[in-house]
C-alpha positions in Angstrom: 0.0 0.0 0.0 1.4 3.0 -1.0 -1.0 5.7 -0.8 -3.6 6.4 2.1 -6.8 8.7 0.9 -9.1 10.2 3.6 -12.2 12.9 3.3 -12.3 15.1 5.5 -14.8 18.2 6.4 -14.6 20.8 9.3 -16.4 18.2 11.7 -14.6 17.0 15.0 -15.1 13.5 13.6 -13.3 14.2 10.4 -10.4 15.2 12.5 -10.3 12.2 14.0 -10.5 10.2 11.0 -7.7 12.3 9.5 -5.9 11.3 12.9 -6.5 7.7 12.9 -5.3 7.7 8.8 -2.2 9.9 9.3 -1.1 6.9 11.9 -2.0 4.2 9.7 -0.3 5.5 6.9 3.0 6.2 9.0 2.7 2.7 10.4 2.7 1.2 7.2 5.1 4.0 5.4 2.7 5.1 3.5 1.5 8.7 2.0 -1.4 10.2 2.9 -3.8 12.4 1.0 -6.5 14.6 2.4 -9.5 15.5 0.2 -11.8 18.3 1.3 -15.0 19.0 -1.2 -16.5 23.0 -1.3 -19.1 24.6 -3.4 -17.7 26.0 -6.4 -18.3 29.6 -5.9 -19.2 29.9 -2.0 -17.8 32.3 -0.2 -18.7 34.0 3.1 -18.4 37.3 4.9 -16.2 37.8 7.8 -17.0 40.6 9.9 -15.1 43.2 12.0 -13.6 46.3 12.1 -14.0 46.1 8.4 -16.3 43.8 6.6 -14.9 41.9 4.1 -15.4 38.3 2.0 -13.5 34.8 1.9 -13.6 32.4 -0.6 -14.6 28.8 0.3 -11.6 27.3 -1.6 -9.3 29.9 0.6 -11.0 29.2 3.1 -11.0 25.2 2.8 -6.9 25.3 1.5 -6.1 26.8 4.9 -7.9 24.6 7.3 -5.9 21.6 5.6 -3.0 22.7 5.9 -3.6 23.5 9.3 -4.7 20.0 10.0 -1.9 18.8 8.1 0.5 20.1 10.4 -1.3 19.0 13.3 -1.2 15.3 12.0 1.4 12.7 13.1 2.8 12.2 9.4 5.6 13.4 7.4 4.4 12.5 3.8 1.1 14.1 4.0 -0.4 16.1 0.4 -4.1 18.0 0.4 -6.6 18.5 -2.4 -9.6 21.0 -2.3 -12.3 19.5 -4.9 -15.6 20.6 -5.9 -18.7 18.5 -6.4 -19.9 15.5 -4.9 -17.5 14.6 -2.3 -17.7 10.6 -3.1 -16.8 11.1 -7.0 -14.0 13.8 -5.8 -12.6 11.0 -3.5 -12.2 8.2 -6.3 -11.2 10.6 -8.9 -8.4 11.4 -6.8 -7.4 8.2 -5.9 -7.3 7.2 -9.7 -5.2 10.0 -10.2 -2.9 9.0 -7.6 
């Protein structure tokens, strides 16, 4: 096995599977991918001092590499896909 794939989403559980996959995949010297699905065109207005907006793929590209960094792994890559978050997961493991 050479290549570990796991979905993840914002949810506490996600980041647990994301966990329990980053440990696997160092046990067995493996790499491991992250895939996080978004809505193609989402964003969402942060407010403050200023108002402005963040784009969901922004938005989605930093909270994986955040949890990247937080994992146990060395070897670990991220996607941000669009769509269906079932297809997005296979199409990336055939590309892979």
């Amino acid at each position: 096995m050479n290549d570990i794939i796991v979905g993840v989403d914002r949810s506490d559980t996600a980041r647990s599977a994301a966990a329990t996959a980053a440990t696997h995949a160092a046990n067995c010297g493996a790499n491991l991918h992250i895939v996080m699905c978004v809505k193609r065109g989402s964003s969402q207005e942060v407010a403050g001092g200023d108002s402005w907006r963040i784009d969901s793929v922004s938005e989605a590209e930093t909270f994986l590499h955040d949890l990247c960094r937080s994992l146990p792994h060395e070897r670990i890559t991220s996607t941000v896909g669009f769509g269906d978050p079932a297809v997005t997961i296979c199409e990336e493991a055939e590309r892979l």
